[in-house]
C-alpha positions as CSV (number, residue, x, y, z in Angstrom):
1,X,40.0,4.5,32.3
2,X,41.8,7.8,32.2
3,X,43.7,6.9,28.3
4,X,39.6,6.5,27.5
5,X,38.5,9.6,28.8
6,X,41.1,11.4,27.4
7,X,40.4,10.0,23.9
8,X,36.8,11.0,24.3
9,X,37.4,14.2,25.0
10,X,39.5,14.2,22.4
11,X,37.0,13.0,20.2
12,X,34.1,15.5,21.0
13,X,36.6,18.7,20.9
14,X,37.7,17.5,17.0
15,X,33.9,16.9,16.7
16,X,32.7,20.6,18.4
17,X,36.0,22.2,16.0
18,X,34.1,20.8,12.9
19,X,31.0,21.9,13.7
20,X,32.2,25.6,14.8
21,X,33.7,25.4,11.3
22,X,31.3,24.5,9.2
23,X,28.9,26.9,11.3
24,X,31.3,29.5,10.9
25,X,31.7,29.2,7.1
26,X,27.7,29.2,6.5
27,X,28.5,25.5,5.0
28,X,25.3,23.5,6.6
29,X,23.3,26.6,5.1
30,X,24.6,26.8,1.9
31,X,23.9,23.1,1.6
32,X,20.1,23.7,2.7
33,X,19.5,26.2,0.1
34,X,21.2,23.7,-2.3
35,X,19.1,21.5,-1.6
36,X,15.6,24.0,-1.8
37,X,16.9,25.4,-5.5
38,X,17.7,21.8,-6.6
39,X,14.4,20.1,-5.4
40,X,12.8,23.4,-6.6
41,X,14.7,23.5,-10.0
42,X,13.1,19.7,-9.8
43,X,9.8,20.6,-9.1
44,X,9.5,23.7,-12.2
45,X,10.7,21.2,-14.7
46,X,8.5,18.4,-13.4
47,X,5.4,21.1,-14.1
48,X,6.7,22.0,-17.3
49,X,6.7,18.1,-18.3
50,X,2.5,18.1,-16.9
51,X,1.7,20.9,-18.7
52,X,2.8,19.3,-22.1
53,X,1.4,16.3,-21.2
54,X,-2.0,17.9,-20.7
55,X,-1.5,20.0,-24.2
56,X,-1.2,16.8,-25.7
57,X,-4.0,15.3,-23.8
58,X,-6.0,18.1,-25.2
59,X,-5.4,17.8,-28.0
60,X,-6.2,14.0,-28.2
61,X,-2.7,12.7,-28.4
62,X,-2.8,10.5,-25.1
63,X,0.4,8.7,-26.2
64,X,2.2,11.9,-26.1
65,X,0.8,12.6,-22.7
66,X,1.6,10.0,-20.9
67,X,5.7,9.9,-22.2
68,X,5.2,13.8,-20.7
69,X,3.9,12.9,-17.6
70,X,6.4,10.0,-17.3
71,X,9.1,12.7,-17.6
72,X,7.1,14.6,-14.5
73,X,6.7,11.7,-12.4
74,X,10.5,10.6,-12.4
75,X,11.3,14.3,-11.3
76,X,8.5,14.6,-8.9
77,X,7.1,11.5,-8.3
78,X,5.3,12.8,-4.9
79,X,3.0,15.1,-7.2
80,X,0.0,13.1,-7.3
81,X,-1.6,15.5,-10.2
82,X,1.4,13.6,-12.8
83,X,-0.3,10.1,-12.0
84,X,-3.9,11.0,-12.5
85,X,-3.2,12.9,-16.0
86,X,-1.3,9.8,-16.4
87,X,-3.9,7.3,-15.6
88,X,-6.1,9.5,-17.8
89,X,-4.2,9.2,-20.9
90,X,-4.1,5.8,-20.2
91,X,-8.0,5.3,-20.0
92,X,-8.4,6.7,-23.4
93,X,-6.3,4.3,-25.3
94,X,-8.3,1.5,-23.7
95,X,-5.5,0.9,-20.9
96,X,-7.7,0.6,-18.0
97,X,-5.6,-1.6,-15.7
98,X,-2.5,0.7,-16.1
99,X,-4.3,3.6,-15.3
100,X,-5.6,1.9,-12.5
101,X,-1.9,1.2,-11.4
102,X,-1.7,4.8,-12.1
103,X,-4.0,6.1,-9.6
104,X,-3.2,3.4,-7.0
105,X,0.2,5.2,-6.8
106,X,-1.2,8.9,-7.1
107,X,-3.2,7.4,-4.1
108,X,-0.9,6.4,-2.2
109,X,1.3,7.5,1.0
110,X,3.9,8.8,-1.3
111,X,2.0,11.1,-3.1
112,X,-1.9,11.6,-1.5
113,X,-0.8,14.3,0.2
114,X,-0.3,16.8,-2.2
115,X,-4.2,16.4,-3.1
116,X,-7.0,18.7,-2.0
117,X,-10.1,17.4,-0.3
118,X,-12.1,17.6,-3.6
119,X,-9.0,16.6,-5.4
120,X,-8.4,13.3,-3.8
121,X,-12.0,12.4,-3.8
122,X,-12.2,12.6,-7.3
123,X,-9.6,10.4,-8.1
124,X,-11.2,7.7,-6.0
125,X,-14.3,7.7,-7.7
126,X,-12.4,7.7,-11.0
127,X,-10.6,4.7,-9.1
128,X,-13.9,3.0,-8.4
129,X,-15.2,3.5,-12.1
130,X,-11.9,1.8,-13.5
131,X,-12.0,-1.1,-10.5
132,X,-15.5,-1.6,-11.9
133,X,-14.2,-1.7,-15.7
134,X,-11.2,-4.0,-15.5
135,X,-13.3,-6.3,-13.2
136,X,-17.2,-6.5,-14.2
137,X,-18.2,-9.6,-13.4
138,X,-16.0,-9.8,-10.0
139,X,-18.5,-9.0,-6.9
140,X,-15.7,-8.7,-4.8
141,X,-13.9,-6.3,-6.5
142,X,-17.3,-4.3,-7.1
143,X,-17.9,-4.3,-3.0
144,X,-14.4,-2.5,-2.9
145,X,-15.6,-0.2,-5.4
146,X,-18.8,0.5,-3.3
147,X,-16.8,1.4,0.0
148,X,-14.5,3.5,-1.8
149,X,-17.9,5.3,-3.3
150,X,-19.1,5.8,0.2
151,X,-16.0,7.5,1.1
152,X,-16.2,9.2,-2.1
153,X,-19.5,10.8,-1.0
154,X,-18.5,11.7,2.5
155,X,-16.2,14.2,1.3
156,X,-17.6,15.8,-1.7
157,X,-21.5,15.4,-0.7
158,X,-22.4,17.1,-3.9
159,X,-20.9,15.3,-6.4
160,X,-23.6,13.7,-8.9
161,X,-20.8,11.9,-10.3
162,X,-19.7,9.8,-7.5
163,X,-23.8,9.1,-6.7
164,X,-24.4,7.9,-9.7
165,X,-21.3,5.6,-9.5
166,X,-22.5,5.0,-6.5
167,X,-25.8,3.9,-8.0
168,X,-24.5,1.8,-10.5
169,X,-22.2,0.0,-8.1
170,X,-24.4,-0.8,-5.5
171,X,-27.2,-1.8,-8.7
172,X,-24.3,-4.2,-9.9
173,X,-24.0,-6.1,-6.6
174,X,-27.7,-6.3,-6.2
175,X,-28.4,-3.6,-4.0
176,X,-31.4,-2.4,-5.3
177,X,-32.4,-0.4,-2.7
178,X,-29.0,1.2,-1.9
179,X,-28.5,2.2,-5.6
180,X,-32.2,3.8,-5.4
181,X,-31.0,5.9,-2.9
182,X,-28.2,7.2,-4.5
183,X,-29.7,7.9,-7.8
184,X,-32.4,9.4,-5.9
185,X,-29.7,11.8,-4.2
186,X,-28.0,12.2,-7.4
187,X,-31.3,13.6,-8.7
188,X,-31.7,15.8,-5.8
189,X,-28.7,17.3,-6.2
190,X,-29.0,17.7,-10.2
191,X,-32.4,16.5,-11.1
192,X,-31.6,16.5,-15.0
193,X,-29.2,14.0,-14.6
194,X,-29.5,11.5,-17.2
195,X,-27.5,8.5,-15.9
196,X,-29.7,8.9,-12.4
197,X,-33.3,9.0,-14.1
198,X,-31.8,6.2,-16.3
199,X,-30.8,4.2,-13.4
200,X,-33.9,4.8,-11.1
201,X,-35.9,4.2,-14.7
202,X,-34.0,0.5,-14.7
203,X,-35.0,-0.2,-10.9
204,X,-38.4,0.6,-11.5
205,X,-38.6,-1.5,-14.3
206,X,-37.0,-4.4,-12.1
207,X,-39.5,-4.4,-9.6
């Protein structure tokens, strides 16, 4: 019992000398701000990589923009801005169900959080479009659309957009009177909104 105590406290007084010398030679801080100017060093070049890609978006070379924001996704793949300009780039060359994978990941645990409110609700409507795209004639998939819509209006109230999606969701599943309602608010909210008076012209003509 004793030869074990002994080597114990032999143990913790090499462990408590370590520690007073890295502590003493600034070494666990050094390595902290290591760490901060290389994730940071990271981070700038990850923004300079979205940046082109949206240059190149801009300018109508999506192909461009995605290999750019593939470049700022494998520095920073947390920023969730990379995968939406990336699912972006990928809608308009017709590559719905990538860009769908796109924002499924910008969505997600790993990178949500660096969203705003506003931010992260419009990447669920764009979501919802692109579920509705890939999948028309699926009702199931179209119901998921629909709840992600409802969410979608909870936190940005005012977006036309997401109402008219809304509309056109609830319309595809047969929900006549639920996609009335939300062209009706889309109207409210913008009442020279084409795609609402379109829609609520369509239900009209239904009944």
């Amino acid at each position: 019992m004793s030869m074990w105590w002994d080597l114990s406290l032999q143990a913790l007084i090499f462990l408590v000398s370590i520690a007073a010398y890295l502590w003493t030679n600034n070494i666990p801080q050094k390595l902290f701000t290591q760490y901060h100017s290389y994730r940071n060093r990271h981070k700038h070049q990850a923004r300079r990589h979205f940046v082109r890609a949206a240059e190149h978006l801009s300018s109508s070379q999506p192909s461009s923009a995605v290999t750019e924001a593939d470049a700022a996704i494998q520095l920073d793949p947390t920023d969730a801005a990379s995968h939406i300009l990336k699912a972006v780039a990928l809608e308009v060359q017709g590559f719905n169900t990538s860009a769908l994978d796109s924002l499924n990941v910008a969505l997600s645990p790993l990178a949500v959080k660096s969203l705003e409110v506003e931010e992260k609700a419009d990447a669920m409507a764009k979501r919802a479009q692109l579920r509705m795209a890939v999948a028309p004639n699926d009702q199931e998939v179209w119901r998921v659309a629909e709840k992600e819509l409802r969410e979608v209006v909870e936190l940005k109230k005012e977006s036309v957009r997401a109402w008219c999606l809304l509309g056109k969701c609830c319309e595809g599943i047969g929900k006549n009177e639920a996609a009335k309602e939300a062209y009706e608010e889309a109207v409210r909210i913008a009442p020279n909104s084409a795609p609402a008076k379109e829609g609520l012209q369509r239900l009209e003509g239904d009944n």
